[in-house]
N, C-alpha and C positions, 0 to 999 in steps of 0.2 A: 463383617457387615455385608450383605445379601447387593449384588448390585439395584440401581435403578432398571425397571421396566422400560422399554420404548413405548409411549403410548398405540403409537401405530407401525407395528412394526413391518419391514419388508418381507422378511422371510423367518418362518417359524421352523426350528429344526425338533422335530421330536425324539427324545428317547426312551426307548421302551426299557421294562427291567431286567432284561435279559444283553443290554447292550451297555454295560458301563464300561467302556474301554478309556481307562486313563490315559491312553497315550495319544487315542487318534481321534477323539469324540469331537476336536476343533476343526471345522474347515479350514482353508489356507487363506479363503477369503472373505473368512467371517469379522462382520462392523460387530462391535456391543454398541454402537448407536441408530444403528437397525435393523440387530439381528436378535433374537431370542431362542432360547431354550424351552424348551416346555414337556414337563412330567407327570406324570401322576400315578396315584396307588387308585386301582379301582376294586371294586369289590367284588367286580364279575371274576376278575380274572383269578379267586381262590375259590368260584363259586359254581363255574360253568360245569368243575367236574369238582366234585367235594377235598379240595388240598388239603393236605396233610401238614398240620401247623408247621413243621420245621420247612417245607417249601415255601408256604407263606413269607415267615420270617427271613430266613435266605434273600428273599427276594426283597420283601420291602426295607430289612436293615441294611442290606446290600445300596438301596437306591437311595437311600437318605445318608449315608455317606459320603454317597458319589456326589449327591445334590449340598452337602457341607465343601465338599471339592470347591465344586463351579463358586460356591456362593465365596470361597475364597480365594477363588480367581477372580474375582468380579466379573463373573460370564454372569450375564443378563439370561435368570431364569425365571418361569411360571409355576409353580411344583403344588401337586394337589395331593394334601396327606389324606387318609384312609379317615373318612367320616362315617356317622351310625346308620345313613341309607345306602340306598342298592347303588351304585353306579357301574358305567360302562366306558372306559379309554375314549370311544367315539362317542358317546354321548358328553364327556367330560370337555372332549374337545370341541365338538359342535358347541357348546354354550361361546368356550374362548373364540372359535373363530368369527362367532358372528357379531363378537364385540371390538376384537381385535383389526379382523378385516385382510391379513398378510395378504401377500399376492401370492405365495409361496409356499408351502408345506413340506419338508423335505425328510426322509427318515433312514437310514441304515437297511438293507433288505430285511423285513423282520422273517424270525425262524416260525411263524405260525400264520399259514396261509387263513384262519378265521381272522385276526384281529386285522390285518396285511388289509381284506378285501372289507371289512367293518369302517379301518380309518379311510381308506381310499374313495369311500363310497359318501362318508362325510364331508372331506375334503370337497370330491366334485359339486356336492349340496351345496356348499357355500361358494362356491365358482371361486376357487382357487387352485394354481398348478399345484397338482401333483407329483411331488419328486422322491424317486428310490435309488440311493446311491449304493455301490458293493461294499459288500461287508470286506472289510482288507483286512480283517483278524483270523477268516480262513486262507489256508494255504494255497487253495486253487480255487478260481474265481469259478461262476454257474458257467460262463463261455466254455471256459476248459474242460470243465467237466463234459456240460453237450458238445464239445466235439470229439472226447473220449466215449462220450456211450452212442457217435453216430453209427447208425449201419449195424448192431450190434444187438442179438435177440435178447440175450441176455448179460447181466451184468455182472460179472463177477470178482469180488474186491480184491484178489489176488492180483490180476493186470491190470488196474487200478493202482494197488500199492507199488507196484513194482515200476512204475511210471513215475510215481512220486517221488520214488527214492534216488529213481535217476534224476529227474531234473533237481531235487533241492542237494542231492548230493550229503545224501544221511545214508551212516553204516556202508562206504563205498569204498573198494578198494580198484580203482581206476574204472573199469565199464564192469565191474563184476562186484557182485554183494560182498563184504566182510564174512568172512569164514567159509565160503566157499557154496554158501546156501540163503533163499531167500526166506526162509521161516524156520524156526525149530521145535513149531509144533510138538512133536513127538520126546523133548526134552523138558515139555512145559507141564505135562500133565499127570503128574505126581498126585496120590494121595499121600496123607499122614502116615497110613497103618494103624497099628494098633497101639504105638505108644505114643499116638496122638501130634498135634503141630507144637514145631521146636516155638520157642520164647517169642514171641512177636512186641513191638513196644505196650507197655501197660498204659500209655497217657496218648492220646492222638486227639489234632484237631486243636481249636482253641479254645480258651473260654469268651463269653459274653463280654463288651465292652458295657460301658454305663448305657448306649445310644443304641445298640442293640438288648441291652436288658429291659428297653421302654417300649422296644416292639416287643418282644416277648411276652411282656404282660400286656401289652395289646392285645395282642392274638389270642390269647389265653382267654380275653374278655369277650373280644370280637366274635369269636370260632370257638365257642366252648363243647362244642360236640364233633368237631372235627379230631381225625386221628393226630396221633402223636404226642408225647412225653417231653415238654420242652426242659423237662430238666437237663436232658441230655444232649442238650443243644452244643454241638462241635464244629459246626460248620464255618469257613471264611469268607468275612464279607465286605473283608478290604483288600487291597492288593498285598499290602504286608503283611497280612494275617496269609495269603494264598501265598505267598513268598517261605515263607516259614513254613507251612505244610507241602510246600515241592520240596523242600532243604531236609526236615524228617524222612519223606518218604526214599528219597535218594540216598542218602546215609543209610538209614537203620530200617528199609525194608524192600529196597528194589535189589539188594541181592538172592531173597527169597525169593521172591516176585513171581519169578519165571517157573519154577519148578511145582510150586504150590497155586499156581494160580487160578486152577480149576477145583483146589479140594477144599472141600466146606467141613465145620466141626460145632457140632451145640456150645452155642452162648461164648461160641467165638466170633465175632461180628465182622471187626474190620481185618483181622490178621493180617497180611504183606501187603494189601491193595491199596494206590496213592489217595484214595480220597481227593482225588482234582476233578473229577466231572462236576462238581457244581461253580467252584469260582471258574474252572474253565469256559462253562458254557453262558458263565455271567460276564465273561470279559477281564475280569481280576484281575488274570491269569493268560499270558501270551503262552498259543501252544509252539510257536519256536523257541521259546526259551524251557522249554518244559522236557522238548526233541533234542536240545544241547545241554541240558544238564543230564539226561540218560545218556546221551551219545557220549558225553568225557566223562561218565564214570566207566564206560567200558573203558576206554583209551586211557583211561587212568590205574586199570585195573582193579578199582572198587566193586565193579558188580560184571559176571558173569555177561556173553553175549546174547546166549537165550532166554536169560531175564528183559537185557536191556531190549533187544528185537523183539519178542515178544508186547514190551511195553510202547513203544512207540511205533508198532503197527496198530495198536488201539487209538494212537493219537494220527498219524500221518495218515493212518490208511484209512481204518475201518470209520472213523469220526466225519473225516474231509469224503467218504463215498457218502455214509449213509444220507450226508446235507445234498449232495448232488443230486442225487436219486429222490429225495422227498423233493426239491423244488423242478427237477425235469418232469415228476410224474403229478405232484398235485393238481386237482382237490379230489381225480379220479381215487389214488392211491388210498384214500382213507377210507372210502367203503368197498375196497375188493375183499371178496368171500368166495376164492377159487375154491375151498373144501364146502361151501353152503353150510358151515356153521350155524347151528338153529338154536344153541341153546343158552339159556340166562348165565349172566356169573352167578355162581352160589354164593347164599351170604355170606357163609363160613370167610369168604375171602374179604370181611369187613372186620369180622372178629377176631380169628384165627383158633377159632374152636375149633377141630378136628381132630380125629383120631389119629389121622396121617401125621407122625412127629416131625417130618420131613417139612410138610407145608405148616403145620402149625410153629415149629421154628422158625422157619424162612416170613411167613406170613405177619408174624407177630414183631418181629425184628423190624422188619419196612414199617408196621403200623407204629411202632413205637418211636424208632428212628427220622425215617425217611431212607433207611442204609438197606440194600441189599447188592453183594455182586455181583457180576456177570452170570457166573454159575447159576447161582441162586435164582439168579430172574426168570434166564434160558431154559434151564434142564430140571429146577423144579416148579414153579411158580409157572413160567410158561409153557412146560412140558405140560403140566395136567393139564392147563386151561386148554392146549390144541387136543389130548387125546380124551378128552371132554364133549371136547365141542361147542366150545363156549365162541357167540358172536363176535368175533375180531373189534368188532367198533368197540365191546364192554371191557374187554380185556385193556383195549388200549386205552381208553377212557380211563379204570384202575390203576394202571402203570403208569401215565402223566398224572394222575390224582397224588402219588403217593411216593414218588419217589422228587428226594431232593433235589437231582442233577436234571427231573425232566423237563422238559420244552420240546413241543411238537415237532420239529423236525429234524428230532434227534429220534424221538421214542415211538412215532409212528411208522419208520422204517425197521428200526430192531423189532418190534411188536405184530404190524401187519406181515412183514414180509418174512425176516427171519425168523421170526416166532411160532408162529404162526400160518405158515407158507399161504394166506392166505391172498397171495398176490400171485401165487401158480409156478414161482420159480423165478421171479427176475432177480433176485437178491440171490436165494439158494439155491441150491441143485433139488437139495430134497428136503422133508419134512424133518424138523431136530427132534425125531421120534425114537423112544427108548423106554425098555422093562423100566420095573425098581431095581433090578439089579446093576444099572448106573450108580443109581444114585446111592447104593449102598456101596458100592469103588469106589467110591468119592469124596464120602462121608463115614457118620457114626451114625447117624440119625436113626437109621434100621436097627441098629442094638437095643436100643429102647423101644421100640414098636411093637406093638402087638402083631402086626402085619408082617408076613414073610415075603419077600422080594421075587423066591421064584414061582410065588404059587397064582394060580392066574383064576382058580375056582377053589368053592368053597368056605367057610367062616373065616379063613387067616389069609385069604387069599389079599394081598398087593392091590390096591385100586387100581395104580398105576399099571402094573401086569395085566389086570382084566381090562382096562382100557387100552392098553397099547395093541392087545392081540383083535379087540374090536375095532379099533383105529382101522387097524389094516384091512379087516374082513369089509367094514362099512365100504372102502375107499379102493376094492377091488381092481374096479374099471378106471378107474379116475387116478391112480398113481400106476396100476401094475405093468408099464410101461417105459417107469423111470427104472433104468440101469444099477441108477446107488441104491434100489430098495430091493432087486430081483433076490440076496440071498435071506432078506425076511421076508417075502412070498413065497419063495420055497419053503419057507420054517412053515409060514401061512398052510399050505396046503398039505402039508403034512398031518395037521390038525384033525381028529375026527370031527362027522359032523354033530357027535353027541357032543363032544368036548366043545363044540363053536358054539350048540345051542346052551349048553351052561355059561361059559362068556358073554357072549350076548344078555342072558338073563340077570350075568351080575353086572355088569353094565347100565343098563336098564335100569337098575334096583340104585347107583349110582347116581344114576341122573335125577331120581327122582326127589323130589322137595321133602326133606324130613319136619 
């Protein structure tokens, strides 16, 4: 039974759907006789960039369990289920506050500087305080961070991680890292070869409860033309459901982890990868209990070090910079275009119709899923879109549309900046620019292609080849100065100029709208 409402209450705390934290979501000195909760599902927020049913769902099955929580805690909440018109978080709350009247409005830092400056701008409408308390489910608070990135041209997530490791005292052996080194990079990135990837679990994820099979047909009713396959809905969107998928992954695939973590294989989808960025970045899921069940399967001897470091430089390190770096640099960060990107996304990356079986796998996977991993995203999916030249804002737009685990200031750092370098370098050194002949090391995907990986001109030639060697010609003056590109500007100028102008030409013939 749902508690009573306070008719007038002092203070409204809201939470958004990306902040179900069961542990901490109580203040210390919250009344339920005049304090309130307040949620809601709006329909902007699967609409401002066209979501991908399985985000959808993730999120609202996720928030209507959290909201059966409260209602059996007797936390005094407000909760607004997903109706047949258009709404907006701040339009949903302007109606409450001008009935309600709080003095107070208080909220979690949110991870999306649009909805952040949307409710805050409500709030002041109705002349009540507005309050943003720290998120304490990340490991280093925005303070720490700015006073790590003071003084500092650029940012780079190496001295970064290596900071964190010291203070939380993960993978340490007195003032010096475990094994004698702070990454093992060059241990991690293994392809399959040719007799393909060993046995990964056949069953991953969970299935649908009753409460999330009532969003799911929701959604389905709601978003009938939005991507994704909810038959295949695996995602966790309760704590114990994220509990059990950290408990799989740590068993039966973080001893691969490490080795494979960069090679991809057709209509192999999830293979070693823990599938925690989505209840992670919903709260589900504490990322120190997630950094101590990798850290004691090393020390336990269940899983190798260059798996385990590996994996929890994704969580300590690269997770806890890229949140820093989006809330130091926002709302600039979201439209820089240090390459002047001028070009449309192509549809193909709605469809996944393309001849490239590279993208058209990776493509169709995300649209069908919401799944794609790191690889996947980086070195194919946002590899063409930078040697494209596709505008940072569209790409990134796509990538929060479409992927399960995203929210804004997670995805507009990996996308504007590493992706992308369309932030000039505060994130990277340099462009994550590469032939198809990557992606064929990496993969199988080229086995099947009609396209050959080293050919950069003519009928069989590699898009990704004709664009990569364009990439570089286009961007002459504007990179030929960075250090990590000088021995592909050499490759560059090697090039005749009959051979630039056939690149160029097929380039061109790329970009243009079939």
């Amino acid at each position: 039974m749902p508690a009573s409402i306070p008719s007038a209450p002092h203070r409204l705390f809201v939470v958004l759907g990306d902040q179900l934290d069961y542990q901490r979501f109580l203040p210390a000195d919250f009344d339920p006789k005049t304090d309130l909760f307040w949620m809601a599902e709006a329909s902007e927020e699967s609409t401002h960039v066209r979501s991908n049913k399985h985000r959808i769902v993730c999120f609202l099955a996720a928030m209507r369990h959290f909201r059966n929580h409260l209602n059996d805690g007797q936390i005094p909440l407000l909760y607004h289920e997903l109706d047949k018109g258009e709404s907006s978080l701040s339009g949903l709350l302007g109606q409450d506050l001008k009935q309600l009247k709080p003095r107070l409005v208080s909220v979690v830092k949110p991870g999306d500087y649009r909805v952040e400056e949307a409710l805050r701008k409500t709030v002041e409408e109705h002349r009540a305080k507005w309050e943003v308390r720290e998120d304490e489910h990340f490991l280093c608070t925005q303070a720490e961070f700015e006073e790590h990135a003071q003084g500092r041209k650029s940012l780079r997530m190496e001295f970064f991680y290596r900071e964190m490791r010291r203070k939380h005292d993960v993978l340490m052996d007195g003032k010096d890292p475990v094994g004698g080194a702070w990454n093992f990079d060059k241990e991690n990135r293994e392809s399959f070869g040719k007799q393909g990837p060993p046995p990964s679990p056949m069953v991953r994820g969970c299935s649908p409860d009753a409460l999330t099979q009532e969003v799911i047909d929701l959604v389905n009713q709601r978003f009938p033309d939005h991507p994704g396959d909810l038959r295949q809905f695996i995602w966790p969107v309760t704590p114990q459901q994220a509990e059990d998928a950290l408990t799989q992954f740590i068993e039966e695939c973080l001893p691969c982890f490490g080795r494979f973590q960069d090679a991809m294989w057709t209509d192999e989808y999830t293979l070693f990868h823990s599938l925690l960025g989505s209840p992670i970045n919903l709260r589900l899921l504490d990322p120190r209990k997630v950094i101590e069940a990798a850290e004691q399967a090393y020390l336990q001897g269940s899983a190798p070090l260059p798996a385990v470091e590996g994996f929890i430089r994704q969580i300590l390190g690269w997770r806890e910079y890229v949140r820093g770096i989006y809330h130091l640099r926002m709302p600039e960060y979201r439209e820089m275009n240090f390459l002047e990107a001028d070009q449309p996304l192509p549809e193909f990356f709605w469809t996944g119709e393309t001849d490239m079986v590279c993208m058209k796998s990776c493509l169709k996977q995300v649209l069908d899923t919401g799944y794609g991993h790191h690889i996947q995203r980086l070195m194919v999916i946002g590899l063409y879109s930078l040697l494209h030249g596709v505008r940072p804002g569209e790409i990134n737009d796509w990538f929060l549309a479409n992927y399960v685990d995203a929210v804004d200031w997670v995805t507009t750092p990996n996308v504007v900046g590493m992706s992308q370098f369309a932030d000039g370098g505060i994130m990277a050194s340099k462009p994550y620019s590469a032939t198809g002949a990557y992606i064929d090391r990496m993969s199988n995907y080229c086995k099947k292609c009609r396209f050959q990986p080293k050919e950069s001109t003519g009928p069989d030639a590699c898009p990704f080849t004709t664009l990569y060697w364009d990439f570089l010609d286009r961007h002459r003056k504007r990179l030929g100065g960075n250090q990590r590109l000088a021995m592909q500007m050499r490759n560059l100028v090697r090039l005749s100029e009959e051979k630039l102008a056939e690149i160029r030409k097929g380039a061109d013939s790329l970009r243009r709208p079939s």
